[in-house]
MIMARPA-137866 format. One record per atom (N, C-alpha, C): residue in three letters; x, y, z. Coordinates in steps of 0.2 Angstrom, whole numbers, plus 5000, padded with zeros to 4 digits. Each point is the difference from the previous one (the first is absolute). Layout:
N
ALAXYZ...
REM end
This chain:
494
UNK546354825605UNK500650045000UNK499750064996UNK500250055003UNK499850074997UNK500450034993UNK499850024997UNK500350034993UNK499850075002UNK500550044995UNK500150075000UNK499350054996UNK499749954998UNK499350054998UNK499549995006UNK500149955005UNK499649995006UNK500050055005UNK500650024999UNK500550045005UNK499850064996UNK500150024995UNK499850074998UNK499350005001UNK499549974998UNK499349995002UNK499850025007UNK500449975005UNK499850025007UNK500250085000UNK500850014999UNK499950105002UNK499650024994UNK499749994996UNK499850024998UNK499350015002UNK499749985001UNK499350005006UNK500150045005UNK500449995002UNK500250055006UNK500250074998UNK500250024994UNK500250044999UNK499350054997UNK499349964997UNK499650005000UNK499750045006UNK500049975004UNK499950015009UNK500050105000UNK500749994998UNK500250095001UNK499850024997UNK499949984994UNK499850064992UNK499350015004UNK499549975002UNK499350005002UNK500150035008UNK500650015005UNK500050055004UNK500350064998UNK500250014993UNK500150084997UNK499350055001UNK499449965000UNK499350024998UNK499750035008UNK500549985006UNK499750015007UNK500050075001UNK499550055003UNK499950065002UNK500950025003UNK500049965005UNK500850015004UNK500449965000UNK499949984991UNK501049994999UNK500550025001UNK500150105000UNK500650015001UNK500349995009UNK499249995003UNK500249965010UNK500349934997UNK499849974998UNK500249934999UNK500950004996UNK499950034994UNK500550004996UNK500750035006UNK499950075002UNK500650015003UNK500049985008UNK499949935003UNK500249995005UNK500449934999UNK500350005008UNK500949994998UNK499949914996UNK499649965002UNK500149954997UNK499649994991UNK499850044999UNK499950014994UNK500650014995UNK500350065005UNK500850014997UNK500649975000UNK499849965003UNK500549945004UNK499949944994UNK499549994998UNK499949964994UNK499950024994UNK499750044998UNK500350054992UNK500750015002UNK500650005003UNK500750004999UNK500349914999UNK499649975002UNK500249914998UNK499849984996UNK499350034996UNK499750004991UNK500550014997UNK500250065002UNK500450064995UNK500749964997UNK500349985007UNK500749954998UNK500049954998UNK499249955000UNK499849944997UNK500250024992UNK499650044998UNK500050044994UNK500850004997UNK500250045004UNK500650024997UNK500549955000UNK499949935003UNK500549944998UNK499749984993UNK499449994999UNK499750004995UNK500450014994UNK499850065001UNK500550084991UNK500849965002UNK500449985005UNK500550015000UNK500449914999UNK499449954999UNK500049944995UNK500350014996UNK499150034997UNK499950014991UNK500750084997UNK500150045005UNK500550034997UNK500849955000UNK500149965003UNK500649964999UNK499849934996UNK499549984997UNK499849954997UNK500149965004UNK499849995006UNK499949935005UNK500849995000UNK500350034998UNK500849965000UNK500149954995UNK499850004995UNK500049964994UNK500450054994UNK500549974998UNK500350054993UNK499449994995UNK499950064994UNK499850004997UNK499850104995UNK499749984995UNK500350044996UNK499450034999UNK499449975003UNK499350034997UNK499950045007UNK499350024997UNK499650045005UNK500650065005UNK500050054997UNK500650065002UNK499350035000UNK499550024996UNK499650045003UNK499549995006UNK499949955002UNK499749985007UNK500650025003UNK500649975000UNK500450025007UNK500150075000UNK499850034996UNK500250084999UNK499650015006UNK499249994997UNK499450035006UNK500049995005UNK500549945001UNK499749945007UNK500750075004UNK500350024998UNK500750045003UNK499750065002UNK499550034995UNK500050075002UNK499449995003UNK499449955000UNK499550005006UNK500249965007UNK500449955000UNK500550025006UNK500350065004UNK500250044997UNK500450065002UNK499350025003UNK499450024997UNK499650025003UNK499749995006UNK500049935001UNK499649955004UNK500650035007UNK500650004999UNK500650005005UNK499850085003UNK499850074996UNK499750055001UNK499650005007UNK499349944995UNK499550005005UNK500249985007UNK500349935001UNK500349975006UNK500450065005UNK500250044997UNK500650055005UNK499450045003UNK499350034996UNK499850045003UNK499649975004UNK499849945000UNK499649965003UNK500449975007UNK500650005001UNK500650005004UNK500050065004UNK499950044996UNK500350075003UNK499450015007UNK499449974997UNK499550025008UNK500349965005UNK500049954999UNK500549955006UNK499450015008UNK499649984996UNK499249975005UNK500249935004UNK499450035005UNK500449955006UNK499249954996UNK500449945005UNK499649954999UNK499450015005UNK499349974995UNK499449995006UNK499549944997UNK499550025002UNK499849945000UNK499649994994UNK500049934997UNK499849994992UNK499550014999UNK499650054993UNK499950014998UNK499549964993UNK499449985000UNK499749974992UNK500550024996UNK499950084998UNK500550034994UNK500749975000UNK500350015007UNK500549985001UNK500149934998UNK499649955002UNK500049924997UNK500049964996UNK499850064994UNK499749994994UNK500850014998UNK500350085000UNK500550004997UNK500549965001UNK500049965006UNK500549965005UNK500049924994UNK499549984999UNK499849954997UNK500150024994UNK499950054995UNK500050004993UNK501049995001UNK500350035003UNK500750035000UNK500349935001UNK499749955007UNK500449935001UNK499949964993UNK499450004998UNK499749954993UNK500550024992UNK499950054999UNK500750034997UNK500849965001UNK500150045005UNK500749965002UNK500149934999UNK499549965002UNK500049934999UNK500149984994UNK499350034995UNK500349974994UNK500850034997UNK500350055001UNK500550014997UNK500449965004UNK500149965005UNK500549985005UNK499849924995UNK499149984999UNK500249964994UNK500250004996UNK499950044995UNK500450014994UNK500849995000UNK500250025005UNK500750005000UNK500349915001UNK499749975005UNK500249924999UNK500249994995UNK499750034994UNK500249944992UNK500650074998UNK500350045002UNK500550064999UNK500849975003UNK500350014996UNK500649995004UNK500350045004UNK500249965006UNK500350055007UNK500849985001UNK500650045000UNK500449965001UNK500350005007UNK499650025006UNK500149985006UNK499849925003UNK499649994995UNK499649935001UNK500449964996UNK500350024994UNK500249934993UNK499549994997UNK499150035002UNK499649994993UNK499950014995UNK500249954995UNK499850014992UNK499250025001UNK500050034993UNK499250024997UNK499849964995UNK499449975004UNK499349964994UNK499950024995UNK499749974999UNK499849994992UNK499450075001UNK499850015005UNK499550054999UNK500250085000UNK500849995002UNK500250075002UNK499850044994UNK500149974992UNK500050024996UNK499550045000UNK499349975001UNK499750054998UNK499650045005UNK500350005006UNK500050085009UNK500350024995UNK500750014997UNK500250064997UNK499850034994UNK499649964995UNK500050014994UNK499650074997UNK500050044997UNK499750085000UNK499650004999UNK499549954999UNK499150005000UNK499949995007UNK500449965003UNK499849995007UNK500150075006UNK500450034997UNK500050055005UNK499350054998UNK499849994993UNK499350055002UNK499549985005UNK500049945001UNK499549965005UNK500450035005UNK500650005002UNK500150035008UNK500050084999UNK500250044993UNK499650075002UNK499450035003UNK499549934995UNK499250035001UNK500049985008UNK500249945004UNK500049995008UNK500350045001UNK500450065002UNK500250075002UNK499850034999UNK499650014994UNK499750064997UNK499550015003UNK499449945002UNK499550005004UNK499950035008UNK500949955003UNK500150025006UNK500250075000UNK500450014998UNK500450075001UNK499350074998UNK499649984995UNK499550055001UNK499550005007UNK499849935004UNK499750025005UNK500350045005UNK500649995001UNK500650015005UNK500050074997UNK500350004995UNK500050105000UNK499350055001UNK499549975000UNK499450035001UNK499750015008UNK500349925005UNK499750035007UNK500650045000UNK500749984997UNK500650065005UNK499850074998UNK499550024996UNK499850074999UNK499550025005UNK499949965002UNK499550025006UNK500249985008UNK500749974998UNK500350015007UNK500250035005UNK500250084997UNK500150045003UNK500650054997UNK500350065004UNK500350044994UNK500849985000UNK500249975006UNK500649974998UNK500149954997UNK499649954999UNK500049944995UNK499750024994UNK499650034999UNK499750024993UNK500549984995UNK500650034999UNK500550004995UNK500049954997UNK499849915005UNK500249964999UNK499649974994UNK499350035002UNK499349974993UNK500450044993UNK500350045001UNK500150024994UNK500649954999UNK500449995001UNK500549954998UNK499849944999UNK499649965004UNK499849944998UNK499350014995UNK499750054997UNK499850024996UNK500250004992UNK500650045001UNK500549994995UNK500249934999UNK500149975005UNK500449944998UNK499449964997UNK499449995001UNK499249984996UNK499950034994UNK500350064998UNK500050024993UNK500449964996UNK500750005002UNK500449984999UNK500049924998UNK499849965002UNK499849924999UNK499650004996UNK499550055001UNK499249984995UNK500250014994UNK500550054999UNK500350034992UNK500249894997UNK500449995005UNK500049934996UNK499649945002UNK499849995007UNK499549965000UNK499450014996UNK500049994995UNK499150014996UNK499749955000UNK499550004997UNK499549954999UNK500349934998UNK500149965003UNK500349924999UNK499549974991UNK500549974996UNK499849974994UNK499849935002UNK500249975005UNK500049935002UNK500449985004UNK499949955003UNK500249975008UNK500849995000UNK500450025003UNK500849995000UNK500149955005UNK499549975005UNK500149945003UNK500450015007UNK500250075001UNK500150025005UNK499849985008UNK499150024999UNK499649965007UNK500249935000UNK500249964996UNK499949945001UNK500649955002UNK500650055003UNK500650005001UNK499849995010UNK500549945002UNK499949975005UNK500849985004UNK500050005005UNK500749945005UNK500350014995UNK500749974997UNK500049935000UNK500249945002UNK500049954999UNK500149965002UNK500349924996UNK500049955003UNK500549944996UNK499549965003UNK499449954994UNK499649955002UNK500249955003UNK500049965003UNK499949945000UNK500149944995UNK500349964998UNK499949984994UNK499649935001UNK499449974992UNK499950005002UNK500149924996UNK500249954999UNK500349944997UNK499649994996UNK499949984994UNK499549994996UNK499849915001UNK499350014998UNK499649925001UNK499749994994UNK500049964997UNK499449964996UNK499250035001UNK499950014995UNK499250014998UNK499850065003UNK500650055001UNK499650095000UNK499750014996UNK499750045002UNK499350004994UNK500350104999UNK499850024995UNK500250064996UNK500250065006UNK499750015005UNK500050055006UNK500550005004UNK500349935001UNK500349985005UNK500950004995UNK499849984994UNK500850044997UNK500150055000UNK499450034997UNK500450084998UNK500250015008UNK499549995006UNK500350015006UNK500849995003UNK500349954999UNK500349964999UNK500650054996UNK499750014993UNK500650054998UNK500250045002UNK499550065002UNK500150065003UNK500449985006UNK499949965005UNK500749985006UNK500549974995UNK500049984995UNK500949995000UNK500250064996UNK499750054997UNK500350054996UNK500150055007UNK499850005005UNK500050065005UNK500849975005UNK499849935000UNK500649975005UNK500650024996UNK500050004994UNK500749994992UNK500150095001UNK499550035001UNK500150105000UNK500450015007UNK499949955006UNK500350025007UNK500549964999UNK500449994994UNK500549945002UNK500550025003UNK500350054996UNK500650065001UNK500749984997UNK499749964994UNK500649964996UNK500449965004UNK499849975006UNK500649945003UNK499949954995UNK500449974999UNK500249944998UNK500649964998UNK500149964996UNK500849974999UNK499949974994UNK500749994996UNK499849984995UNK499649954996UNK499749955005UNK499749944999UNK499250034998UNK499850075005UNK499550035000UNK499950064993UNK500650034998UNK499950044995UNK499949984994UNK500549924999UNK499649964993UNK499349965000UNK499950015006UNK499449965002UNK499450044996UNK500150085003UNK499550054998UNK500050044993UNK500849994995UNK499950024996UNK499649944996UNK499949915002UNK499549954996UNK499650025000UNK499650035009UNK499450015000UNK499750064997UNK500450074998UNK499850044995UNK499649994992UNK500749945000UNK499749974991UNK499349985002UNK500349935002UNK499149985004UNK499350055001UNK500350045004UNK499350055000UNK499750044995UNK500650034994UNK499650014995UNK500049974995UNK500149945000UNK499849964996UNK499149985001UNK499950005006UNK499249975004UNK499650074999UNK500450075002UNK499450034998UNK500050024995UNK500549994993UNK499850024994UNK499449934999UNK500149955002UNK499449965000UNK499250005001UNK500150065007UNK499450025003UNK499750074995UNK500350024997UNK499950084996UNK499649954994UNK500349954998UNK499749964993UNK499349995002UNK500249975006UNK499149995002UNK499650055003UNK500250075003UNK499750055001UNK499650054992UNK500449964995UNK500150054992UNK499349944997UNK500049945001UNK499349964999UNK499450025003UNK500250025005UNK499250025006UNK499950074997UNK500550054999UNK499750034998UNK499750024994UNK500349964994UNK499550004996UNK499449955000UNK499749955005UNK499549985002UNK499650075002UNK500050035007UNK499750065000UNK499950054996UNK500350014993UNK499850054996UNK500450044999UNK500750015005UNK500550035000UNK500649984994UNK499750034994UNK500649964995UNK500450075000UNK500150035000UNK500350075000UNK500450015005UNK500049985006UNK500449985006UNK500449955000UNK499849944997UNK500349934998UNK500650014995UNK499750064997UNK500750004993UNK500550065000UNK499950035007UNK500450045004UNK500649965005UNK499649965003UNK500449935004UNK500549984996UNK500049984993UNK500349954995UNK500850055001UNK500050044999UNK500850045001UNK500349975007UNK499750005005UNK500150015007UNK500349935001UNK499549964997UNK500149915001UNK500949964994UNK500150064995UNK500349994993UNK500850035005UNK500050045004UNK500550045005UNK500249975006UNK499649965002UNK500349955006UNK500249934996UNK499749994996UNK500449914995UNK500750035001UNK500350064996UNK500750004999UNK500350035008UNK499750025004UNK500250015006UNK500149935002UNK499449965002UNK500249945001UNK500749964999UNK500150014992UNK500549984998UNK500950045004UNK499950045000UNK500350045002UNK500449975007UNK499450005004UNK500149985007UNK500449905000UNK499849994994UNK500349934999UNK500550015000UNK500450054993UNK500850005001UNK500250025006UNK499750045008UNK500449995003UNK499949965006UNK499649924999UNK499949955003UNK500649964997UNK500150014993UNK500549964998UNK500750035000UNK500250075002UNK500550015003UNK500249975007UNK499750015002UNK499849985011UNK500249934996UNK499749964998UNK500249914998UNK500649995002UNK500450054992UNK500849984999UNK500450025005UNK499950055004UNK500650045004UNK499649965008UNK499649975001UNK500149945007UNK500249944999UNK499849965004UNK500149944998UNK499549975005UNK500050015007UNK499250015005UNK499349994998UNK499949964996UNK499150024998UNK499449975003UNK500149995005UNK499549985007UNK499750085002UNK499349995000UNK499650055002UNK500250025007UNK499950075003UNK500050025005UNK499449985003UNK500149985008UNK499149995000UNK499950055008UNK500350045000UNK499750065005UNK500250054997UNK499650075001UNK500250084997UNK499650004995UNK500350064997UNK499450014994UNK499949964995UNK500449955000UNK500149934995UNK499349975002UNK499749995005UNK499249955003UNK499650064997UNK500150065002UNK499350044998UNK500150014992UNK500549994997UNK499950004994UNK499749944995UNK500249955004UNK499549964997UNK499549985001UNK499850015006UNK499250015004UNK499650044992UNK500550065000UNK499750054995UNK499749954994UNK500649964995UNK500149974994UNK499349945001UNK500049985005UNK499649935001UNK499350034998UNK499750055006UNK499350055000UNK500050014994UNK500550054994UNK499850004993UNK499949984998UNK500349934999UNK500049924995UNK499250005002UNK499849995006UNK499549975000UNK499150055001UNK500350054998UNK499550065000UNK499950004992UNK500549994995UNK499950004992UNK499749914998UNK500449955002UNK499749945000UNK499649965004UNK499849944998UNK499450005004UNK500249935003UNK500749984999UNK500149935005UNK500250055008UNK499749985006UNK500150025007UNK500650015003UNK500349954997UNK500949985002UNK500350014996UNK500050064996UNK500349994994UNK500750045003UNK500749974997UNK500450025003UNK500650034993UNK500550024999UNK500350004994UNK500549964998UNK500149984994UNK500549944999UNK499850004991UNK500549974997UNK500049984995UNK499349954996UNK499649995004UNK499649934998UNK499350044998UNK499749984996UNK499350024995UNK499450055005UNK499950074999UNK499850045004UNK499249965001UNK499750045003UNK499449984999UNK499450034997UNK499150005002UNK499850054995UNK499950075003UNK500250054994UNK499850065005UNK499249995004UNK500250075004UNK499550005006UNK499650044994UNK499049975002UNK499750064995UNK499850055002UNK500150044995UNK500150074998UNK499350045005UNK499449985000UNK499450015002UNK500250005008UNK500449975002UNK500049955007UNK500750055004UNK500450004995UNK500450055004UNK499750075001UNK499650034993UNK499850065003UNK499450034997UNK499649965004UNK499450024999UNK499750064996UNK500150055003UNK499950074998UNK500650044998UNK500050065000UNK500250054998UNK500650015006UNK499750025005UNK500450015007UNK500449965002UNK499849924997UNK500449965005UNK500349984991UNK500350014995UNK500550034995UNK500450035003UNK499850075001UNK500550055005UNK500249975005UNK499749965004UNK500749975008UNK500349954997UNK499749954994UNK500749974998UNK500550034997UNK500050054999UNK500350074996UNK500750025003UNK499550025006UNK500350045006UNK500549945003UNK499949935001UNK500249945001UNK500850004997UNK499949994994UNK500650014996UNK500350064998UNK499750055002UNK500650065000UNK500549995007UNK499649995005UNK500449995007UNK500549954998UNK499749934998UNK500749965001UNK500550024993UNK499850054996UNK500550014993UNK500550075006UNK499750035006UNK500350035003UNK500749975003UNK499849945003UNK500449945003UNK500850004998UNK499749994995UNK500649994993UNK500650064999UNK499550064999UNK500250055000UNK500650035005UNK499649985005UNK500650025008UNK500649935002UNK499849954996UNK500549954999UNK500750024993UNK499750054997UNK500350014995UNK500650075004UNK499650055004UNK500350035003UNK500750005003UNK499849935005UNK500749975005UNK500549974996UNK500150024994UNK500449964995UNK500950015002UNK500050065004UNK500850005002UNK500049985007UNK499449985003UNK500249975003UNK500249935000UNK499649974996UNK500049954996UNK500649974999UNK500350044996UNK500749994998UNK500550025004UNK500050045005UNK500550005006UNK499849935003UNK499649965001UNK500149965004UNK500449944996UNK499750004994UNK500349944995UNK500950024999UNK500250075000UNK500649995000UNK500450005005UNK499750025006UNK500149985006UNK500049925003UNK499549974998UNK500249945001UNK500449954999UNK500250044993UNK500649934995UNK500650025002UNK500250095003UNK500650025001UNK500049965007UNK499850005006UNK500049995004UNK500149945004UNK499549964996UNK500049935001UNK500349954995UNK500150044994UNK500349954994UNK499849955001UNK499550005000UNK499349934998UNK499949994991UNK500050064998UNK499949994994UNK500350064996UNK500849994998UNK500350054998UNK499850014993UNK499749984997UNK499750014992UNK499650085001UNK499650005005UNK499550065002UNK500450065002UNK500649995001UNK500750075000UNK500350024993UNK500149925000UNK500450014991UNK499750014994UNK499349985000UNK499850024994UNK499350065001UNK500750064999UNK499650065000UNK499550024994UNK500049984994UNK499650014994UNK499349975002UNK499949965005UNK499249975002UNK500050055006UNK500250035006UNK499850045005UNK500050064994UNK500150034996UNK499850064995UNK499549984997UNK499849944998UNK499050004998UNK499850005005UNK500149995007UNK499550035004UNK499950075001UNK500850015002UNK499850084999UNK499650024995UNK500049984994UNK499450034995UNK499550005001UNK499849915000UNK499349994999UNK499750025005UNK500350015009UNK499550005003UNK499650094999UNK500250045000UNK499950064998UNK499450014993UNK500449974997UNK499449994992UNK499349965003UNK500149955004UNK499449965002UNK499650055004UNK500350055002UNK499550055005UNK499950054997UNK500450004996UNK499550064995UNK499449974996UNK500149964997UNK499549964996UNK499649995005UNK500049975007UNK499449975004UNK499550105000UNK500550055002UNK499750045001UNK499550034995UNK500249984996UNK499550024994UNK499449984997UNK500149925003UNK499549984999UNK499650005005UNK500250015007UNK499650045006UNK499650034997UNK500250074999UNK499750054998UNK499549994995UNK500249984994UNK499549994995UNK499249965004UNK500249955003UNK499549975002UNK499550035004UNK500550045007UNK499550045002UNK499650054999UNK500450034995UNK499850064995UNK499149974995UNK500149955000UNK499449954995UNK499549985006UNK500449985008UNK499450005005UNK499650055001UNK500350085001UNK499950045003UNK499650024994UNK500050014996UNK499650034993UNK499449964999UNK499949945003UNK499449964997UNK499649985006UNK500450025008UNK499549985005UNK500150075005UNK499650054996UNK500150085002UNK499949995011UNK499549985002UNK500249985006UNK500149945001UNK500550005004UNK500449945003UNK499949995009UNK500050085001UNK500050005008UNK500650005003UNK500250045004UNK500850015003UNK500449965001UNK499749935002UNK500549935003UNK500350004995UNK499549974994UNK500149984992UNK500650034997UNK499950095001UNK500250044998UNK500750025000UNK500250005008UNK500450005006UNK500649934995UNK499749935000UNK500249944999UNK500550024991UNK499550024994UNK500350034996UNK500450044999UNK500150085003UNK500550045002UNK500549995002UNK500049965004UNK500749965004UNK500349964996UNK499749974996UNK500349954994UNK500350054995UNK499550034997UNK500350044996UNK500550064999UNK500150035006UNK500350065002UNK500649975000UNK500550035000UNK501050005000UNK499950005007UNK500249935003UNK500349985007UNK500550045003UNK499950025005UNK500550025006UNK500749984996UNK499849945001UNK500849965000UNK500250004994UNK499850004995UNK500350034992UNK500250095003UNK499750035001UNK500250085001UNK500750005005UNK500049985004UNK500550005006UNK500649954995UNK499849954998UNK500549984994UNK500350054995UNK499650034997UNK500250044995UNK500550065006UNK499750005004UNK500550095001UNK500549985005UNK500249935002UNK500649965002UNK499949945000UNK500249994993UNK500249934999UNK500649985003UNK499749925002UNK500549965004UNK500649974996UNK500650005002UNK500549984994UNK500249925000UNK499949984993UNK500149914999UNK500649995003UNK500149945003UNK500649975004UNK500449984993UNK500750015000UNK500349984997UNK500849995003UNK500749984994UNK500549985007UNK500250055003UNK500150064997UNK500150055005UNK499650005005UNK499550035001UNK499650015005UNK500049955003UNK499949944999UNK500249945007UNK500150025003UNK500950034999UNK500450015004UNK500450075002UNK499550044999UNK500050085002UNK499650005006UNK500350075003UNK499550015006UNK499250034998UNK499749965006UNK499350054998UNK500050075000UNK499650014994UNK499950084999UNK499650045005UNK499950055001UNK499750025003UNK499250025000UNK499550015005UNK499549984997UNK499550054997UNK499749994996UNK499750064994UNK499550045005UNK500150064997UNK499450045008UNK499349984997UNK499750015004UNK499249984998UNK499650055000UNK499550004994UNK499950064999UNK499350005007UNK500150065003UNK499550015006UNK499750065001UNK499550025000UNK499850095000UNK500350015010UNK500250084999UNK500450025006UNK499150025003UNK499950045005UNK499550035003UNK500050085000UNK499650034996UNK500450074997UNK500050045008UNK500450065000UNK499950025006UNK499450055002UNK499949985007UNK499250055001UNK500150065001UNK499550054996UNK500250065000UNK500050035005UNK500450045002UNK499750065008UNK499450015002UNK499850015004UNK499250035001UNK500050094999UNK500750024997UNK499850085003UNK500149994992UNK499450004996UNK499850024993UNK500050054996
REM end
């Protein structure tokens, strides 16, 4: 499966292709002939979706990066310039051209990846929620990385359309500016934002856990149930939301586990200064843990239900819960229950090195991510819980005693800020001590770390907790979505 730096890779080669037909005695015969111009005007527009993403912020609310969408608006405008004069020849088609197939090919590789990017982008034509990764397609570092790919294209593109002739000329100078324009903010990259590493996506396969995985095949094993638990899309029923708020305790319980034993290894390795950085991080998930108890023990009192769900997110979350029991301990089957743990896994043997520290790292940042977006669905959570008892009066305790659905409403909000923090710190400790990671790595961390989609679109239309009134009111109407319009294209008479 192809990823969006594969895809930049290819027009990029090709866009190579051209820069080194700049250099031919008779480029401006090549540059100004119809299929030439016929494909610097499908560049131009590739481009100008581009600027007009990053100028809407993918469709994602948020407060940062106002100076990127400034540039990405006004090197648009420009790009829109170029297109109208590169329109205005309105050349007939003939037959393709190298030059031609080069820019045909940089223009289609382009498009692609942005048509990838967009999958993990919410569409409300489709009802697509955004991934965990949209966060960081949008995030303001990341759009340097899409300046400098525009900045490179739109510089070769302005330079054959100055030798295309004198009524597209105009157009080099617009897509010229618009290369100025980028470069001002695309600069020199400090480090990898994980962008190329961005792919599909897609919902694995899951895969049941067996006895006697050996270290590869969990962490394997966890990555599908934390990706299956990201594509859930919050279904579930109240059997399943008490399920996942046990299984949150559970997981950071296990990998506050795993961090004591990454904090051993690494002062084995000579990293004590790293190790006594960790001790906050591991000191901040105890009382998160705890946290996530009180709201397993409010879920206790307001059901009465307590048989596990065994389809839905409730199976991938334990598949999750088992793979960490048994990734920290060294019994095979180890499963969770009251009864005498076993002995830690050793410290040497989960992570050999330094690198494989960081993927159990990255391991546990994912699934404390888990948690995170379990903490998120909290009104839904509680619409279902109160919806259940009104409806069904199965259990009218979970209607009447409102003083226990207000510690939910608390806690779960508190639990996600607290999980969020200690995200960050953690990866804040990975990225500082394993300078490269590589974009997958990278990619993996950012998305954990970054402010979810799904918290942002919550913050800027919050869903309202069911209560009696609302039961029994009509639905409201529904919140507009924030979406960028498509600005209009300028006249060609300039």
């Amino acid at each position: 499966m192809a990823t969006f730096g594969q895809l930049a890779a290819v027009a990029d080669r090709h866009r190579s292709e051209v820069h080194e037909a700049l250099r031919h005695p008779d480029i401006t015969v090549r540059a100004g002939r119809p299929g030439s111009l016929n494909e610097l005007g499908r560049l131009a527009r590739v481009l100008t979706r581009y600027t007009d993403r990053i100028a809407h912020g993918f469709g994602l609310p948020s407060d940062d990066g106002a100076h990127a969408r400034d540039i990405a608006r006004r090197a648009g405008a420009s790009l829109r310039h170029a297109t109208a004069y590169l329109d205005r020849a309105r050349p007939e088609p003939e037959q393709n051209t190298t030059l031609a197939q080069n820019l045909r090919a940089s223009a289609v590789a382009l498009g692609c990846g942005l048509d990838l990017l967009s999958t993990h982008l919410p569409s409300p034509d489709s009802g697509r929620n955004p991934t965990s990764v949209a966060a960081v397609i949008s995030a303001p570092d990341t759009a340097g990385d899409l300046f400098r790919l525009i900045n490179k294209h739109a510089t070769t593109a302005g330079r054959l359309a100055l030798n295309s002739g004198p009524i597209t000329r105009p157009a080099g100078q617009f897509l010229l500016r618009a290369a100025a324009l980028t470069g001002m903010f695309g600069h020199t990259p400090t480090r990898d934002t994980g962008l190329n590493a961005v792919a599909l996506p897609g919902t694995p396969d899951r895969i049941p856990p067996e006895a006697d995985e050996d270290r590869d095949q969990l962490i394997a094993g966890i990555d599908a149930s934390v990706r299956r638990l990201d594509a859930s899309q919050a279904e579930g029923s109240v059997t399943t939301w008490r399920y996942l708020a046990r299984a949150a305790a559970i997981t950071h319980q296990l990998d506050r586990h795993l961090l004591c034993v990454l904090r051993v290894r690494l002062e084995e390795l000579g990293q004590s200064q790293t190790a006594d950085q960790l001790w906050p991080v591991i000191k901040s998930m105890h009382h998160t843990a705890l946290r996530w108890r009180n709201v397993t023990r409010v879920w206790h009192e307001l059901t009465t239900d307590h048989q596990g769900p065994e389809i839905g997110p409730a199976t991938d979350a334990s598949d999750l819960i088992l793979r960490l029991g048994r990734l920290g301990y060294t019994d095979p089957a180890w499963r969770p229950g009251h009864r005498a743990q076993p002995a830690t896994t050793d410290p040497a043997q989960l992570a050999p090195t330094m690198s494989e520290v960081t993927r159990i790292g990255l391991t546990v940042i994912t699934t404390l991510g888990v948690c995170d977006q379990i903490a998120e669905q909290h009104r839904r959570a509680i619409n279902d819980l109160v919806r259940t008892g009104r409806l069904t009066a199965t259990n009218p305790k979970a209607v009447s005693h409102r003083r226990e659905i207000d510690k939910l409403r608390h806690h779960y909000p508190a639990n996600r800020t607290a999980g969020r923090q200690v995200i960050s710190r953690l990866a804040h400790l990975l990225h500082a001590n394993t300078p490269d990671l590589g974009s997958e790595a990278t990619l993996t961390l950012r998305s954990a770390a970054l402010p979810s989609p799904a918290a942002l679109a919550g913050a800027d239309c919050p869903l309202p907790a069911l209560t009696e009134e609302t039961l029994n009111a009509s639905p409201p109407a529904p919140a507009p979505f924030h979406q960028p319009t498509h600005p209009h294209r300028p006249s060609p008479h300039l």
